[in-house]
DSSP file (Angstrom, degrees, kcal/mol; ACC not computed):
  #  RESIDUE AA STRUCTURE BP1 BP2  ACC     N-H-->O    O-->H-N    N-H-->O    O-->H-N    TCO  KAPPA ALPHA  PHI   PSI    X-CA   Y-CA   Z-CA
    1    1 A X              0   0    0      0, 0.0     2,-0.1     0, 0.0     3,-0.1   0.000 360.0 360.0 360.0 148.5  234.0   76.6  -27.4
    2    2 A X     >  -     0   0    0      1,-0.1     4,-2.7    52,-0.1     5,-0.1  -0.420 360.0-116.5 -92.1-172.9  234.5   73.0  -28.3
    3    3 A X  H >> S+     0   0    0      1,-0.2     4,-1.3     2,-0.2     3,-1.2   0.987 118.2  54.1 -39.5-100.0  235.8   70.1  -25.9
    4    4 A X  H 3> S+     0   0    0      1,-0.3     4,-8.9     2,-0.2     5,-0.2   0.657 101.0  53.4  -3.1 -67.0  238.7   69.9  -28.3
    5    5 A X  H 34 S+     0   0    0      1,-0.2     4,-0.4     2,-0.2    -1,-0.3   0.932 111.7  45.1 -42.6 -54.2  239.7   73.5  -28.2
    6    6 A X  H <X S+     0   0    0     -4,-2.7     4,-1.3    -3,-1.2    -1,-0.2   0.804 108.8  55.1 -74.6  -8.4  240.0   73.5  -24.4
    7    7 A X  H >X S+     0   0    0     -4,-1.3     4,-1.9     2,-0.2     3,-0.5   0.992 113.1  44.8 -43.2 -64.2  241.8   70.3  -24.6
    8    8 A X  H 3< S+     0   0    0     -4,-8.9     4,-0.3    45,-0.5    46,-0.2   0.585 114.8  45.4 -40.3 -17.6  244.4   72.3  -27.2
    9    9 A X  H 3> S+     0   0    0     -4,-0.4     4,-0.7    -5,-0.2    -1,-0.3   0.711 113.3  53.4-131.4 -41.0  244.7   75.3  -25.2
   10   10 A X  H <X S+     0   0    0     -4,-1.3     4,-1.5    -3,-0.5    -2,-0.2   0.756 112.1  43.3 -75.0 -53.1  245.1   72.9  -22.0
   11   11 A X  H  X S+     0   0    0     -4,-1.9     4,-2.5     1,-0.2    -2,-0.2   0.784 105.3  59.2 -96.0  -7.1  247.9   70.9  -23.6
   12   12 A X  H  > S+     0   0    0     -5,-0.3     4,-1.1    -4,-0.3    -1,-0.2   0.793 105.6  53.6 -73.0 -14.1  249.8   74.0  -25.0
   13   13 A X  H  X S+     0   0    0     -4,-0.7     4,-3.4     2,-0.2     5,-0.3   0.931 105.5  60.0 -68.2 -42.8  249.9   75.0  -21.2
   14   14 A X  H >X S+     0   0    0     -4,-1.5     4,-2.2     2,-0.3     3,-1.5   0.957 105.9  38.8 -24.0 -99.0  251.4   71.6  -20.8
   15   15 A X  H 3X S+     0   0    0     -4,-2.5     4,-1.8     1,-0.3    -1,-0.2   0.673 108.5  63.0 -61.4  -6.5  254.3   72.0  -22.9
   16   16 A X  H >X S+     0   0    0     -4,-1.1     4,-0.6     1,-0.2     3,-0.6   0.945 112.8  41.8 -85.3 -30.6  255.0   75.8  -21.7
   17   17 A X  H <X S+     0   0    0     -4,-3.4     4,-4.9    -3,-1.5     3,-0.3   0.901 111.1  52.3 -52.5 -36.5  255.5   74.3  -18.3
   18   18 A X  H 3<>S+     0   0    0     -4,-2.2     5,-0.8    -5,-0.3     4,-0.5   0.868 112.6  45.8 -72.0 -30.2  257.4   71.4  -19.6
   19   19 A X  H <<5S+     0   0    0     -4,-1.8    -1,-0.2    -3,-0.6    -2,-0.2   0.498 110.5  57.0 -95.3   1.1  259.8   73.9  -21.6
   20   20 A X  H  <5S+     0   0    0     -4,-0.6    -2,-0.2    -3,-0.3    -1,-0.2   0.845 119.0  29.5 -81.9 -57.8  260.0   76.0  -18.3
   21   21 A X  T  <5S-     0   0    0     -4,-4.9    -2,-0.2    -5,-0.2    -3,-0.1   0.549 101.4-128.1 -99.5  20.5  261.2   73.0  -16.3
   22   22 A X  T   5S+     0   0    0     -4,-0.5    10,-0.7     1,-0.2     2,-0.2   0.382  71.1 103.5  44.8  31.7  262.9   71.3  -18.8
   23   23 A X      < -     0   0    0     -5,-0.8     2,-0.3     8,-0.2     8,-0.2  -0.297  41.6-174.9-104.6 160.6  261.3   67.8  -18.5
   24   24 A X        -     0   0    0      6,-0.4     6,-1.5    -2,-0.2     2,-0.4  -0.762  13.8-142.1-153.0 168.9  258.7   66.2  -20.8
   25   25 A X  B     +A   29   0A   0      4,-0.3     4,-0.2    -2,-0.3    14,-0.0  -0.918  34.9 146.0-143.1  92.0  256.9   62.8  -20.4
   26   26 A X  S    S-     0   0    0      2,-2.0     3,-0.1    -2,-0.4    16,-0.0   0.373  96.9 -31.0 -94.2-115.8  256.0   60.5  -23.1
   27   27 A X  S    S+     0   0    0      1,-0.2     2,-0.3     2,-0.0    -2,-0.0   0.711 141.9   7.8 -87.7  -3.8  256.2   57.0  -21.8
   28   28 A X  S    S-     0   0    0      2,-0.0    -2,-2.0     0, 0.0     2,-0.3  -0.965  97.9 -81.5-155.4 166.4  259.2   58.2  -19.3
   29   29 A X  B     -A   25   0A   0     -2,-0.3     2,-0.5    -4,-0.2    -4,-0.3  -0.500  37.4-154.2 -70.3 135.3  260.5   61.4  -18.5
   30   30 A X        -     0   0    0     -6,-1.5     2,-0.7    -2,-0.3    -6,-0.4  -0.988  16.5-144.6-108.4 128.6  263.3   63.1  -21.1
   31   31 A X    >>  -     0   0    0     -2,-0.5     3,-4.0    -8,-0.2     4,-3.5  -0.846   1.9-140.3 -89.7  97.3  265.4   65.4  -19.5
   32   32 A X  T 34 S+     0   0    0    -10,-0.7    -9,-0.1    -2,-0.7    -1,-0.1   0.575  97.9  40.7  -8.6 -40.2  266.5   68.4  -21.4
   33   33 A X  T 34 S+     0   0    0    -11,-0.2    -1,-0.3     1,-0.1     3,-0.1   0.294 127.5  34.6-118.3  27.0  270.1   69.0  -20.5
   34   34 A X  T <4 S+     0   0    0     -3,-4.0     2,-0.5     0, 0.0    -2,-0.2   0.392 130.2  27.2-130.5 -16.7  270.9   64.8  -20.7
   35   35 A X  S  X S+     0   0    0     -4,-3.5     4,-1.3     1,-0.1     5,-0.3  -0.772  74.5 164.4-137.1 103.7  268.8   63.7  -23.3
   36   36 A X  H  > S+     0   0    0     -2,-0.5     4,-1.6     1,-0.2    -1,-0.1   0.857  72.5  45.3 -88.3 -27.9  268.2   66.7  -25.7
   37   37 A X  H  > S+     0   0    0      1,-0.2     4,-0.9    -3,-0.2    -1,-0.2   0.637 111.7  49.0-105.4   8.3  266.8   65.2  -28.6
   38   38 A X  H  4 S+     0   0    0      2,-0.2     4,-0.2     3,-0.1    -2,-0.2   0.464 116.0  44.9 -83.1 -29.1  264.5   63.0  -27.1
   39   39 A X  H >X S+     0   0    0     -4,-1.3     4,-2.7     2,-0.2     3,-0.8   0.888 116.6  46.6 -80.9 -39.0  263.1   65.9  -25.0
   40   40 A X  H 3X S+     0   0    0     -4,-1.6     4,-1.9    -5,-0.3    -2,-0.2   0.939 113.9  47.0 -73.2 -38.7  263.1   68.2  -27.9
   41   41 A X  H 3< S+     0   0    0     -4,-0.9    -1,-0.3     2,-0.2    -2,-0.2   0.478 111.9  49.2 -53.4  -8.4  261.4   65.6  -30.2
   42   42 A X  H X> S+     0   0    0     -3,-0.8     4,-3.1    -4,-0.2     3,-1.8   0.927 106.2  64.3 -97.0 -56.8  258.9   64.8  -27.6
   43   43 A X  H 3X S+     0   0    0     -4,-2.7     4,-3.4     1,-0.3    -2,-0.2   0.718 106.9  37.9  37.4 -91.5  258.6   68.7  -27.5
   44   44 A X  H 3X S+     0   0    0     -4,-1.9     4,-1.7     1,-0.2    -1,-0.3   0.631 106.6  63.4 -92.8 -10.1  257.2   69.0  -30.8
   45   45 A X  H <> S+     0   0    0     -3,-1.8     4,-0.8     2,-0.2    -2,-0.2   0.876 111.3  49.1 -85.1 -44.2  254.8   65.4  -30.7
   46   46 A X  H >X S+     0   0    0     -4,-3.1     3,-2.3     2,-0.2     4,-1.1   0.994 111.9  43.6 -37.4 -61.7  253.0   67.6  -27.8
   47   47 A X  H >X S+     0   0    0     -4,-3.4     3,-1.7     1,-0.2     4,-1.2   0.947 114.1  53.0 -72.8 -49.0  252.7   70.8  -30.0
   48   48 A X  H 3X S+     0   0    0     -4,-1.7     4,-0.8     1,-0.3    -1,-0.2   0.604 112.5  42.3   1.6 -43.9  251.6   68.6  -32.8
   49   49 A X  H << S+     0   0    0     -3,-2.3    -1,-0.3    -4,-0.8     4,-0.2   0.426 112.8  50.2-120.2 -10.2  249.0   67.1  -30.7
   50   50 A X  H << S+     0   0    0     -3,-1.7    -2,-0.2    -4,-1.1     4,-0.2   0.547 116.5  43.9-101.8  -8.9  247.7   70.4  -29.0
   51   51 A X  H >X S+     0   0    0     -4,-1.2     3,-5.0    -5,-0.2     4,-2.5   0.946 108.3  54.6 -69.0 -53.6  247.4   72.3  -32.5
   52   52 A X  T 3< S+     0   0    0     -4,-0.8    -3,-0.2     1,-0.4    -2,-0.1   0.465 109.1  53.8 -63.7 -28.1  245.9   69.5  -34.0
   53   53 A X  T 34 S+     0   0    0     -4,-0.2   -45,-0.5   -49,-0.1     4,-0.4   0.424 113.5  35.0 -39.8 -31.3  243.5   69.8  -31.2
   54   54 A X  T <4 S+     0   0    0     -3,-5.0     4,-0.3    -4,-0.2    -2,-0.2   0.696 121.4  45.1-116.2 -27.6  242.4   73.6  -31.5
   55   55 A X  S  X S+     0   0    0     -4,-2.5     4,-1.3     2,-0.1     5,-0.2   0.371 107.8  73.2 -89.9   8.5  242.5   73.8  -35.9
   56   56 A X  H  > S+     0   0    0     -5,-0.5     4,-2.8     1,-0.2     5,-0.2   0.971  95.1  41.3 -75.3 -56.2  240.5   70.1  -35.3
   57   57 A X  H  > S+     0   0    0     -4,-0.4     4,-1.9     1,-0.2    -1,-0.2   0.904 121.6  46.7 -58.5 -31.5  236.9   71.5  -34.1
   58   58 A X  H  > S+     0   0    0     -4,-0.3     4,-1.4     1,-0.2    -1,-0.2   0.969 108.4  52.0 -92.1 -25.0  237.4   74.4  -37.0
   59   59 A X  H  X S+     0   0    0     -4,-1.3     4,-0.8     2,-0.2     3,-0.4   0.959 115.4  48.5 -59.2 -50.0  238.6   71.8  -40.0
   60   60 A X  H  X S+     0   0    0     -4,-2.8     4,-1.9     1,-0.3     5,-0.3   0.848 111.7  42.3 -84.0 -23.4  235.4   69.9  -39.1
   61   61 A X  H  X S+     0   0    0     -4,-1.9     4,-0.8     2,-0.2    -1,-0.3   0.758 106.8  55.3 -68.6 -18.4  233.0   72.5  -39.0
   62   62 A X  H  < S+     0   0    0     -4,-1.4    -2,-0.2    -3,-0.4    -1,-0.2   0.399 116.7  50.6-121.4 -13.8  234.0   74.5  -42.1
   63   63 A X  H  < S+     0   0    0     -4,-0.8    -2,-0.2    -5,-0.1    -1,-0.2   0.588 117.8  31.9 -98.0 -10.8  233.4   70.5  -43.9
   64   64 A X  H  < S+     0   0    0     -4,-1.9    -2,-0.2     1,-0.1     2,-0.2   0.754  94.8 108.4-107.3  -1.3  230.2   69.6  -42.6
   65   65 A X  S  < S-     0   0    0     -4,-0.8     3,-0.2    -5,-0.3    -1,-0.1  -0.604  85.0-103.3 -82.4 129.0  228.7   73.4  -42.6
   66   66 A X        -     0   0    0     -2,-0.2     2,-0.4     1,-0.2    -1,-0.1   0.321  37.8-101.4 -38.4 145.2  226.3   73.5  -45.3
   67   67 A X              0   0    0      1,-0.1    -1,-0.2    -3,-0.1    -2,-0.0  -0.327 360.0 360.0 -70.6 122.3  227.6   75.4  -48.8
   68   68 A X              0   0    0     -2,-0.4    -1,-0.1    -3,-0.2    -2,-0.1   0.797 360.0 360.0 -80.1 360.0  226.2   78.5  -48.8
């Protein structure tokens, strides 16, 4: 498995905690039940950035592996 993947898989753990305790952390903390669209937008820049992590290792192998 690559670097990447467990990264992905690492920060999707991330945000199921974060949606557990209703906090997230960009450059300060957004709190769910005062600042809801700043938590929820921060929210989705995580899952963004842990997918983007785990389809990254498979987008770059399936372009540099040779054409069969």
């Amino acid at each position: 498995m690559a670097w990447t993947t467990t990264l992905g898989i690492l920060l999707l753990l991330w945000v199921a905690f974060d949606l557990v305790t209703g906090r997230v952390w960009l450059h300060r903390a957004y709190d769910r039940a005062t600042e809801p669209a700043g938590y929820w937008a921060t929210m989705c820049l995580w899952l963004l950035v842990a997918l983007s992590c785990i389809f990254w290792t498979a987008s770059v192998q399936a372009y540099l592996s040779p054409p069969v």
